[in-house]
OpenMM code with the backbone's topology and positions (N, CA, C; nanometers):
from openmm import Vec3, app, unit

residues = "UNK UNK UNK UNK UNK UNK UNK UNK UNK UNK UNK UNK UNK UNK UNK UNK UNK UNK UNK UNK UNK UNK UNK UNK UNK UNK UNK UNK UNK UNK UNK UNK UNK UNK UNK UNK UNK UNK UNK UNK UNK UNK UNK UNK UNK UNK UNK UNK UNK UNK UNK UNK UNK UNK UNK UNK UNK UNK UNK UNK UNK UNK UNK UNK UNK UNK UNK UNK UNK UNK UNK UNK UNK UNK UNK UNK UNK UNK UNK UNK UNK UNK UNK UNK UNK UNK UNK UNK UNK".split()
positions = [
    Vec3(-12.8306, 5.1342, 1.0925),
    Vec3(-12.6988, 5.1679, 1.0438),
    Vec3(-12.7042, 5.2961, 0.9596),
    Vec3(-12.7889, 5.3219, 0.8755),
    Vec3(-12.8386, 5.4210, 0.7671),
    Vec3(-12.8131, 5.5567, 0.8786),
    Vec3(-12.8837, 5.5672, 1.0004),
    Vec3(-12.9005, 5.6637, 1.0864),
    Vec3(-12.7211, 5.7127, 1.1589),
    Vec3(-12.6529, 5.6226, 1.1651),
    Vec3(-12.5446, 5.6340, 1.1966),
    Vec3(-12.4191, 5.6959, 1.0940),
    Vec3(-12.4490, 5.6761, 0.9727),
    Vec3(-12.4107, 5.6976, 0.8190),
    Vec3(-12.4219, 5.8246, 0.8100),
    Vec3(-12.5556, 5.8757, 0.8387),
    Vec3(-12.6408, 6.0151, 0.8373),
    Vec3(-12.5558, 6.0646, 0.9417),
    Vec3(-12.5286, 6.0725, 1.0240),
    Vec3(-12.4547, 6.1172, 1.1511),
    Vec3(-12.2960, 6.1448, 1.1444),
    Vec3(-12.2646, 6.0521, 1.0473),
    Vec3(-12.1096, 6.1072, 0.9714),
    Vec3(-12.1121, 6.1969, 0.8973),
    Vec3(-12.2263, 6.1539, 0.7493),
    Vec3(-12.1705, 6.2320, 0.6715),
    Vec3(-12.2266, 6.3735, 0.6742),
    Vec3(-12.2970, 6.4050, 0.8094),
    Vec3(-12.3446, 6.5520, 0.8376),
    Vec3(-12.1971, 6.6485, 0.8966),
    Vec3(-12.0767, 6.5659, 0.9151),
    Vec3(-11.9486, 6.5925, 1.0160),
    Vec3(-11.8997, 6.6967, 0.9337),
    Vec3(-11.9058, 6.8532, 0.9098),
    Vec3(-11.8413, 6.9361, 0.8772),
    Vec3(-11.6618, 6.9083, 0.8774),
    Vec3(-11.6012, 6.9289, 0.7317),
    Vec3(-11.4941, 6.9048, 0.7556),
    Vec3(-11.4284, 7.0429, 0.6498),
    Vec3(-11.2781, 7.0988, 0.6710),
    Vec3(-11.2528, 7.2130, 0.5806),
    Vec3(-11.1784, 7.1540, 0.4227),
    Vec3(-11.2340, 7.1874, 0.3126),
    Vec3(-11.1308, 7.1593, 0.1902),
    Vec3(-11.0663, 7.2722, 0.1936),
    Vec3(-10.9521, 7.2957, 0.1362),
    Vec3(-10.8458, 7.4015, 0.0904),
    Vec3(-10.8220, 7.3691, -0.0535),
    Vec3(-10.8268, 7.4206, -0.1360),
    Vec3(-10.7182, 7.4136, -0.2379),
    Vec3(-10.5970, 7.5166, -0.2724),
    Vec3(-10.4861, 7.4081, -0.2348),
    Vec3(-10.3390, 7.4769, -0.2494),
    Vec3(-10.3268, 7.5360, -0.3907),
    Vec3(-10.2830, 7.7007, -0.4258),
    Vec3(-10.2891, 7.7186, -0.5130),
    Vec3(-10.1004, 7.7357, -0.5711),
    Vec3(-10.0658, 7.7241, -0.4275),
    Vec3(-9.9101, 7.7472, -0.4701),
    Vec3(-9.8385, 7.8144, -0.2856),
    Vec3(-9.7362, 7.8482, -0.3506),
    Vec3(-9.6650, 7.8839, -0.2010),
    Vec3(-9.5341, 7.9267, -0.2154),
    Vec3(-9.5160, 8.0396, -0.1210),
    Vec3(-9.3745, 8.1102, -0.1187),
    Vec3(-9.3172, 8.1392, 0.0056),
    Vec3(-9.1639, 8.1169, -0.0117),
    Vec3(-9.1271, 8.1217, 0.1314),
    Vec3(-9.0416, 8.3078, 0.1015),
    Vec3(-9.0544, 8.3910, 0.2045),
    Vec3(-8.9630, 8.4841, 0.2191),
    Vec3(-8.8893, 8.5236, 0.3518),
    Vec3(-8.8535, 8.6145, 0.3640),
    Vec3(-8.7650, 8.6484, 0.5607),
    Vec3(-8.9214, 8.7917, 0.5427),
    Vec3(-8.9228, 8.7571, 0.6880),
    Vec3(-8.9713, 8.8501, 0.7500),
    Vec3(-8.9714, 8.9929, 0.7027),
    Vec3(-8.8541, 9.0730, 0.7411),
    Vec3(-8.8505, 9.1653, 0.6276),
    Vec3(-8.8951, 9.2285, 0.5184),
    Vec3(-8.8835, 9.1311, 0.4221),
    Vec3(-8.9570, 9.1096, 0.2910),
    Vec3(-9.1130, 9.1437, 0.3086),
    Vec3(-9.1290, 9.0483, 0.3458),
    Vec3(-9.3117, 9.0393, 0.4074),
    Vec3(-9.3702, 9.1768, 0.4439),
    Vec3(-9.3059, 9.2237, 0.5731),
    Vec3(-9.3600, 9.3660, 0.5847),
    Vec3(-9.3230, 9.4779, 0.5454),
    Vec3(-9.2265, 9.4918, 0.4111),
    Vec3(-9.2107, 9.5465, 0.2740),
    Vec3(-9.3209, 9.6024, 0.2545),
    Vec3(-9.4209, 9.4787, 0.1940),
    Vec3(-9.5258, 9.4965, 0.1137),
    Vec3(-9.6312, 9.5789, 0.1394),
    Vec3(-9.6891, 9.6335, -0.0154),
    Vec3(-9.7741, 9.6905, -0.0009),
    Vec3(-9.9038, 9.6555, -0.1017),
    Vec3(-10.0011, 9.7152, -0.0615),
    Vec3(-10.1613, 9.6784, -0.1104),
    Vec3(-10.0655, 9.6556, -0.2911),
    Vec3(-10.1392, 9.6347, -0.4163),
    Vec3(-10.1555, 9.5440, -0.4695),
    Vec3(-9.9987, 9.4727, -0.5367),
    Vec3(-9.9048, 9.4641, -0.4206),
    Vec3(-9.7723, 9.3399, -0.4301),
    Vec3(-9.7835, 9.2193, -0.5146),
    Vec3(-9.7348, 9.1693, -0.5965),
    Vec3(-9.7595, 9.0681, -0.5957),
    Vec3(-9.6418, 8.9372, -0.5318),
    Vec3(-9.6714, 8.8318, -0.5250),
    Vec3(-9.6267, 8.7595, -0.4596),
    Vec3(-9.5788, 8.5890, -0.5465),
    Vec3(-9.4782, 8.5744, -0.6071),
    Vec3(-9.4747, 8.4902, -0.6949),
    Vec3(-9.4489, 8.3207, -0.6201),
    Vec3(-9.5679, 8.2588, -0.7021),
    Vec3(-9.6012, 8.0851, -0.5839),
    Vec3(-9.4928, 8.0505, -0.6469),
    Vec3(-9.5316, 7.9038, -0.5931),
    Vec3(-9.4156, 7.8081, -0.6864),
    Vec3(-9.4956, 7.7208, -0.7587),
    Vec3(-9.5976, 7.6875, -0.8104),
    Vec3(-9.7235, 7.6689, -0.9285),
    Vec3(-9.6925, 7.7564, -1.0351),
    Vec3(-9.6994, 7.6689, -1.1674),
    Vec3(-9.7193, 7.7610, -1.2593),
    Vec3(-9.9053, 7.7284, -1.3201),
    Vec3(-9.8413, 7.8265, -1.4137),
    Vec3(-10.0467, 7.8042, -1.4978),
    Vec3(-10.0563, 7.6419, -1.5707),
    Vec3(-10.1369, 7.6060, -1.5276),
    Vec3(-10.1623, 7.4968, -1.5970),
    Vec3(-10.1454, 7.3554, -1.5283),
    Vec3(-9.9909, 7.3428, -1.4273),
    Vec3(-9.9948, 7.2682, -1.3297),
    Vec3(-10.1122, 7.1988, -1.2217),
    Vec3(-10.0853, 7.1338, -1.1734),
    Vec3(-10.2123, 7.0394, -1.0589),
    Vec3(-10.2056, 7.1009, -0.9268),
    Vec3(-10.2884, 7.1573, -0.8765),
    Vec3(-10.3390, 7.2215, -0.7650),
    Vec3(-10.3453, 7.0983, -0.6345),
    Vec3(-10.3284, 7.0720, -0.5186),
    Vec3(-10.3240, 7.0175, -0.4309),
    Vec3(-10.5084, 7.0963, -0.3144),
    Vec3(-10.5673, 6.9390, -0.3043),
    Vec3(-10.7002, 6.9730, -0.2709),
    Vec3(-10.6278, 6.8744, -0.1573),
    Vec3(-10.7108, 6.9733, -0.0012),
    Vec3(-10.6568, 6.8767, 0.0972),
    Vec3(-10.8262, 6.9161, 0.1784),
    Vec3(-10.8045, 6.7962, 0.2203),
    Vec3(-10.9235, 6.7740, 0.4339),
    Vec3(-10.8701, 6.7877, 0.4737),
    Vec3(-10.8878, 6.8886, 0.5703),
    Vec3(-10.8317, 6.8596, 0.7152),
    Vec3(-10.6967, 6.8671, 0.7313),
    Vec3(-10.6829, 6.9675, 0.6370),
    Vec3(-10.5154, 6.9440, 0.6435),
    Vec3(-10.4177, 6.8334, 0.5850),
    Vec3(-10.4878, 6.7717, 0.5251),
    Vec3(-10.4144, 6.6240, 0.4619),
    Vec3(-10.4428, 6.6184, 0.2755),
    Vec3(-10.3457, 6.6196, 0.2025),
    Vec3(-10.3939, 6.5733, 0.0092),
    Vec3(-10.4902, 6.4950, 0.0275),
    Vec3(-10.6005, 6.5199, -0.0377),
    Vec3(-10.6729, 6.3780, -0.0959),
    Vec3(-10.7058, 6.3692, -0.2610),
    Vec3(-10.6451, 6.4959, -0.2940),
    Vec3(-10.6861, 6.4819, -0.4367),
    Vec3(-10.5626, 6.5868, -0.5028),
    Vec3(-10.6121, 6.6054, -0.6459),
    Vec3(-10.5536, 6.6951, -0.7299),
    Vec3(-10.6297, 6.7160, -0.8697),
    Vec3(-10.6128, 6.8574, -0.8838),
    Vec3(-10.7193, 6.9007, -0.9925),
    Vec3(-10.6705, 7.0039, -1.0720),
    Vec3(-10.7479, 7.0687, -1.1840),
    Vec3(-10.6833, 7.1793, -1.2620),
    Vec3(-10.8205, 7.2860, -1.2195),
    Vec3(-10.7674, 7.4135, -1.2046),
    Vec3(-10.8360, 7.5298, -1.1878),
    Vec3(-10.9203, 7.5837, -1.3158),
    Vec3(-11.0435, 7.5840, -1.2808),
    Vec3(-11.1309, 7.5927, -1.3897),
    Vec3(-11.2431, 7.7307, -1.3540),
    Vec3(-11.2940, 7.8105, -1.4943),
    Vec3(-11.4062, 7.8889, -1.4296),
    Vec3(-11.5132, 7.8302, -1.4020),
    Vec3(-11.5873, 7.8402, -1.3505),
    Vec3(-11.7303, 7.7942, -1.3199),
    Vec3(-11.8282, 7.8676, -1.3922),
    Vec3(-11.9182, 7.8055, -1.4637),
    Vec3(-12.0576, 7.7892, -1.5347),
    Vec3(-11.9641, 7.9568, -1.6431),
    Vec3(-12.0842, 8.0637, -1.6686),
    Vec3(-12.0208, 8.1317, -1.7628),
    Vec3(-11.9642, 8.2704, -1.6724),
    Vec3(-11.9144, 8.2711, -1.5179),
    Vec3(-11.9411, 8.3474, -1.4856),
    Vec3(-11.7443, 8.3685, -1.4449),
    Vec3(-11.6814, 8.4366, -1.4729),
    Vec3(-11.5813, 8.4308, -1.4689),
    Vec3(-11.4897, 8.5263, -1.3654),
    Vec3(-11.5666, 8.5393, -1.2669),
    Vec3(-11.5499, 8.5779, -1.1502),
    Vec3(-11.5434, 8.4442, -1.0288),
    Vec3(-11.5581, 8.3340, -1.0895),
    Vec3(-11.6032, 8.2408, -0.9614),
    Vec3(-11.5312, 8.1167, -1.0608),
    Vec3(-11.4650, 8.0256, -0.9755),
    Vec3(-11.3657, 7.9608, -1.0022),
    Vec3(-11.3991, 7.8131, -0.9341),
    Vec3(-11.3546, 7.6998, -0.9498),
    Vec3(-11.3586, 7.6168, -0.9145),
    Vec3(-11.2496, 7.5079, -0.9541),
    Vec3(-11.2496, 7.3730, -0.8939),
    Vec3(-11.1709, 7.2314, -0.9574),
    Vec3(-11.2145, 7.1151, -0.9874),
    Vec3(-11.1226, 7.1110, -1.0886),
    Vec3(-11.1937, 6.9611, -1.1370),
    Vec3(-11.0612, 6.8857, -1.1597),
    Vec3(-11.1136, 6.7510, -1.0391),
    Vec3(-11.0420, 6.6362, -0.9930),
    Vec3(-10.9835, 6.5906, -1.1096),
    Vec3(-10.8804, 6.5313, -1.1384),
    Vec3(-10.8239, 6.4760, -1.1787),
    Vec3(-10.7575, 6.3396, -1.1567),
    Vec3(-10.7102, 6.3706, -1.0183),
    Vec3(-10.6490, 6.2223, -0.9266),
    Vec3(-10.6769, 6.2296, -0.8363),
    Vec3(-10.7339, 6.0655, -0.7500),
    Vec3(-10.7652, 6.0936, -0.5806),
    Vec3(-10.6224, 6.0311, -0.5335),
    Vec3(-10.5838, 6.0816, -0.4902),
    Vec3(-10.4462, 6.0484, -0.3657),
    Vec3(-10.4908, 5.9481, -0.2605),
    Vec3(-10.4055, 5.8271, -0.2770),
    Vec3(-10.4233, 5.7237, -0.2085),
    Vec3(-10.4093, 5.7316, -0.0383),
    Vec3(-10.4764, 5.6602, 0.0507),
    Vec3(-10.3874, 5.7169, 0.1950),
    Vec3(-10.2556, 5.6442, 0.2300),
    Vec3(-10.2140, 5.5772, 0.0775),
    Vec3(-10.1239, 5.5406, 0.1106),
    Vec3(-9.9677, 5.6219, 0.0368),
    Vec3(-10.0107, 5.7031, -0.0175),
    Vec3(-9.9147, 5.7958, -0.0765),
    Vec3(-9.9415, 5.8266, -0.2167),
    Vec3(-10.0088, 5.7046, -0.3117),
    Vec3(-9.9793, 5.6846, -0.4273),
    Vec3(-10.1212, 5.7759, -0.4964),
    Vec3(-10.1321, 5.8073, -0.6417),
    Vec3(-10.2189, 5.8156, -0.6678),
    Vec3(-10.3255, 5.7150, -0.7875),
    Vec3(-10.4284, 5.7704, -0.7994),
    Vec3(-10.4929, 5.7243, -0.9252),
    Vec3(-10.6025, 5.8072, -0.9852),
    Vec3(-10.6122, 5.7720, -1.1272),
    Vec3(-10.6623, 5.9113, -1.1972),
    Vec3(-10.8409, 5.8842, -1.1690),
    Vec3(-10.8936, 5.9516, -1.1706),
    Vec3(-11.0304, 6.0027, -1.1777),
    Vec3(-11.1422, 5.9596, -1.2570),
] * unit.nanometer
topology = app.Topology()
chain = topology.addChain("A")
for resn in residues:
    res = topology.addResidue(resn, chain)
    for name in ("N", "CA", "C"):
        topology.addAtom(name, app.Element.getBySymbol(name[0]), res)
């Protein structure tokens, strides 16, 4: 069974973390130019949406990593139930 276990959890799968999102018309879009900015709908401090595969499984706050403040990471907060609901971490 162990060998079969090993055989899953080798299954490459993609995380994303949603950092926010904006809708505009077309138009708009190819407006833009090199450094545009683009305002999400996240503010600072809010819960970031961590998905597999295209699906929530979690939520976290955006953090730097170790002392290097070029490189970023998350830390979980809630795992998202597969049934909609959540619970904290």
């Amino acid at each position: 069974m162990d060998q079969h276990l090993g055989t899953v959890l080798a299954i490459p799968v993609e995380i994303q973390v949603v950092l926010g999102s904006a809708t505009m018309p077309v138009a708009q879009l190819m407006k833009l130019n090199r450094g545009a900015v683009i305002p999400l709908n996240h503010r600072i401090g809010e819960l970031v949406d961590i998905t597999v595969n295209g699906r929530v499984v979690a939520r976290g706050e955006i953090v730097v990593v170790d002392d290097d403040s070029s490189r970023f990471g998350v830390s979980l907060t809630e795992i998202v139930s597969p049934a909609g609901g959540a619970g904290s971490v």
